[in-house]
N, C-alpha and C positions, 0 to 999 in steps of 0.2 A: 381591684380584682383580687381573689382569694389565695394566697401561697399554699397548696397543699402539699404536705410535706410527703415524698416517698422516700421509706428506709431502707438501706442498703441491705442487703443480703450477708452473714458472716458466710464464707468460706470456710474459715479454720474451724469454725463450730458443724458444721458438716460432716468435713472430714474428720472430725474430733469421735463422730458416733461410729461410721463405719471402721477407724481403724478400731475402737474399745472390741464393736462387734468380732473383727476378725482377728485380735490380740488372744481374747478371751476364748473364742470359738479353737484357735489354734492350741493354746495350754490344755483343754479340755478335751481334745483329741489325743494329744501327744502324753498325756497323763494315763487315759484309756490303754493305749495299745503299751505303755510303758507296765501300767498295775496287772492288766488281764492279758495281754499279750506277751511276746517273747520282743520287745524293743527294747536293743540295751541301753543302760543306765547312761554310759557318757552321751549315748547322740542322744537322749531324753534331755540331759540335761542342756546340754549346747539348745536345741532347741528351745528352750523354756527360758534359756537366756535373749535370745533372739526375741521372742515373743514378748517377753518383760522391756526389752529397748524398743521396741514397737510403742509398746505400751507405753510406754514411758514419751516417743513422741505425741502420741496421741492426746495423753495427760496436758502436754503444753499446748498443743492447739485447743483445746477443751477450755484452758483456762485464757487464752487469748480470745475466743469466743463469748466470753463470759466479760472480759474486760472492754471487747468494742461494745456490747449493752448497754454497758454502764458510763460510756463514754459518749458514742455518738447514736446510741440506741439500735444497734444492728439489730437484725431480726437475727432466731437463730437462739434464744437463749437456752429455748426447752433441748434444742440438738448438742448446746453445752455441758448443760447439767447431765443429759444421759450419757455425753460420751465422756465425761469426769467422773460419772460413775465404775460404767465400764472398764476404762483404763487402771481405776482404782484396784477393784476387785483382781481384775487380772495382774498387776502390781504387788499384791500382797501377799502370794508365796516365795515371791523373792524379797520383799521384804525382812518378811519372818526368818527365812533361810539367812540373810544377811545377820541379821540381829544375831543369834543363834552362833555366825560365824564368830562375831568377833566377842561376844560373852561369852563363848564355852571353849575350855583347852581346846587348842588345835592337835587331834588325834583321832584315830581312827581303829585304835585297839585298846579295847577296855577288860580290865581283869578284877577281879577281887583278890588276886594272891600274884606275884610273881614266882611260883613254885614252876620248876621246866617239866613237871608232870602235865598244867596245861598246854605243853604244846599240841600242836594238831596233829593227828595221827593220820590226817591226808593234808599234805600243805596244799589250803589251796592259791591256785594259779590262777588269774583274769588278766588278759591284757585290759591295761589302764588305758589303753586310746591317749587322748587329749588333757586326762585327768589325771597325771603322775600324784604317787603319795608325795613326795617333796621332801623326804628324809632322805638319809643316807644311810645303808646299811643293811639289814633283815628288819621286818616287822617286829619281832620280840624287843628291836633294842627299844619301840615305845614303852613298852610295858611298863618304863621306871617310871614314867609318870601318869600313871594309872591310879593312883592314890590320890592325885589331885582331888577326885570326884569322892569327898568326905562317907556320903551316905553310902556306898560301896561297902558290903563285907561280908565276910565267909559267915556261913551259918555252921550251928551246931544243934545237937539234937539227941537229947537222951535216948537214944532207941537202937536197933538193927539195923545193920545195913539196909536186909531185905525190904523193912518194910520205910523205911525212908524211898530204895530204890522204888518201891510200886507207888509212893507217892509220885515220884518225876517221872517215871511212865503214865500214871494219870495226865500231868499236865502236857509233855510231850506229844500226848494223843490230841487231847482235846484241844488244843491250840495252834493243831495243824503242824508240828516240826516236820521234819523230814529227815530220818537218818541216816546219818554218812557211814559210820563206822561206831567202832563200840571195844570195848575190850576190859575184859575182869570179868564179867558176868556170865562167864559161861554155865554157871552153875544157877544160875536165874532165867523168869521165863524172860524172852525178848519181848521189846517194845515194838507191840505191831496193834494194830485196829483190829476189832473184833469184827467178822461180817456182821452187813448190814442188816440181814435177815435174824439176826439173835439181840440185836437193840429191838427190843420189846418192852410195851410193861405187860405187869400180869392180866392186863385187861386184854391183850393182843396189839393194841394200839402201838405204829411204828413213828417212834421218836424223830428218827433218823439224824440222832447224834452219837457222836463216838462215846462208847462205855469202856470204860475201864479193865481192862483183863483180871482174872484172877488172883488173888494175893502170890506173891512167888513162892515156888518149891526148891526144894533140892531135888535136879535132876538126879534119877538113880544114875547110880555109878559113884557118888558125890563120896569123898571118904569122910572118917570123924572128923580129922583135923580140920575140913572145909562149911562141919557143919554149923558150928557157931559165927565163919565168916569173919574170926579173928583176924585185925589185921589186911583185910581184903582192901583192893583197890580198884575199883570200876571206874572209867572212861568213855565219853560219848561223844560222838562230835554230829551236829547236827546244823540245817542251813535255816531259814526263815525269811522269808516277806514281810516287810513293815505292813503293817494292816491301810492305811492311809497312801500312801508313795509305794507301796511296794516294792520297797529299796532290798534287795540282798543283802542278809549277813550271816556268817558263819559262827555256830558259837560249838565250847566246849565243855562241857562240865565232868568235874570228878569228884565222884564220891568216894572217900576214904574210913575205914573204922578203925578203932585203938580200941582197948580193952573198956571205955565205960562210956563212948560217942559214939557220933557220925559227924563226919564232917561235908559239907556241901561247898564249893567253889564254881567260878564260872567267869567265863573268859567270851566277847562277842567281840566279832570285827566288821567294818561296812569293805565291801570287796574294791571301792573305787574311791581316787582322790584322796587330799590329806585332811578330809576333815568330816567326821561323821553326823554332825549336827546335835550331839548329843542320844543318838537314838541306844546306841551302843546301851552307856549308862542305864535308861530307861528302859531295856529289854532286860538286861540284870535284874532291876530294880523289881517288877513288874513279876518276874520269873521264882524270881525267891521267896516274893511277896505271897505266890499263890501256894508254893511250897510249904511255907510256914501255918499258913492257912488249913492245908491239906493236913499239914500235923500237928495242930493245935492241941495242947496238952503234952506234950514232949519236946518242947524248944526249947535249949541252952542260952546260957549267955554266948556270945559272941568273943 
């Protein structure tokens, strides 16, 4: 008589697909309401730690699924492989975050100068929740080790104030900052978005991207002494959305002139926990980069 063999069923490989599904499905909502919503940063993040240990069981049932196959031939294999997918994918922004952790200074305020000009002209304030900075002291006292991050530094710029400042007003507009406070440039036009209805081109066609304001004036009233902008020192302090995570960070920047520069500096901080993932650096980096760019033909040595 004939032995027909029937194969066991995996379990673990089962369960392996539906946890990836609801791992994955959970990070991807809790990301949502974190980037386009108002959910804050520490419960986003506890959450997404949650979801990654999920994951992370899931992962080991996926892979026991995958080893009763190979063993006693369990059915169940293709429920393995997709919830080892699964798990994976949902797995890998804490991975990256991990990695991230332990290769980048641990800091969470990043400057190009330790000048106390960059300080904040609004300190800001967030309760940390769950996510303490994990220092001791005020946030400036990081700042000594702010130089760690090499490609860091002040720019310089054979030119005027003025037209350096309407450069960082171009990129402030167009890159969505948002400004907190300001101070020195009372005598320059302010950084605000032009309505929507004057971004045109000459064909009538509406862009509907931010344009650049006017080159600055001296408001009247402005005397001689202020009109060469000798010496001047303007102040900004503005907040930003990481494009990706849309993580909070506060940054400030001053611009300073002497008789034959400008000088450009910039300071960002992430509002929670001790450790910024390196974004800080990168929004400097990013920031200066377009700056330079904007005034191509007048950059100094550094």
């Amino acid at each position: 008589m004939p032995v027909i063999y029937k194969r066991p069923k995996s379990v673990a490989a089962i369960w392996s697909r539906r946890i990836g599904y609801f791992a994955l499905l959970l990070l991807i909502i809790v990301w949502g309401f974190h980037r386009f919503g108002g959910f804050p940063t520490p419960e986003a993040v506890g959450v997404g730690l949650v979801a990654s240990t999920i994951a992370a069981f899931g992962l080991g049932l996926a892979i026991i699924g995958l080893s009763m196959l190979w063993v006693i031939g369990a059915k169940g294999g293709r429920a393995s492989f997709v919830g080892l997918c699964l798990n994976l994918v949902a797995l890998l922004p804490f991975g990256l975050s991990a990695y991230r952790y332990v290769s980048l200074p641990q800091q969470y305020d990043v400057s190009t100068s330790e000048q106390e000009l960059l300080n904040w002209l609004q300190e800001p304030k967030h309760p940390q929740s769950w996510l303490p900075r994990g220092y001791s002291g005020e946030v400036l006292i990081n700042l000594k080790n702010t130089r760690i991050y090499s490609q860091l530094s002040e720019r310089r710029y054979q030119g005027a104030i003025d037209r350096v400042y309407q450069a960082v007003q171009d990129i402030v507009i167009s890159e969505k900052f948002s400004v907190v406070s300001s101070e020195g440039n009372e005598f320059l036009s302010p950084i605000e978005a032009e309505p929507q209805s004057k971004r045109q081109t000459q064909s009538g066609e509406n862009l509907g991207i931010p344009t650049p304001t006017p080159t600055p004036i001296i408001r009247s009233g402005a005397s001689d002494s202020t009109a060469g902008f000798q010496g001047t020192t303007i102040r900004i302090q503005l907040t930003k959305k990481s494009f990706i995570l849309g993580v909070e960070q506060d940054v400030i920047l001053l611009l300073t002139e002497d008789e034959s520069a400008t000088f450009v500096e910039m300071r960002s901080a992430t509002r929670y926990g001790p450790h910024d993932l390196g974004i800080n650096a990168e929004l400097i980096n990013s920031f200066l980069t377009k700056v330079d760019n904007n005034l191509l033909g007048i950059v100094g040595a550094n």
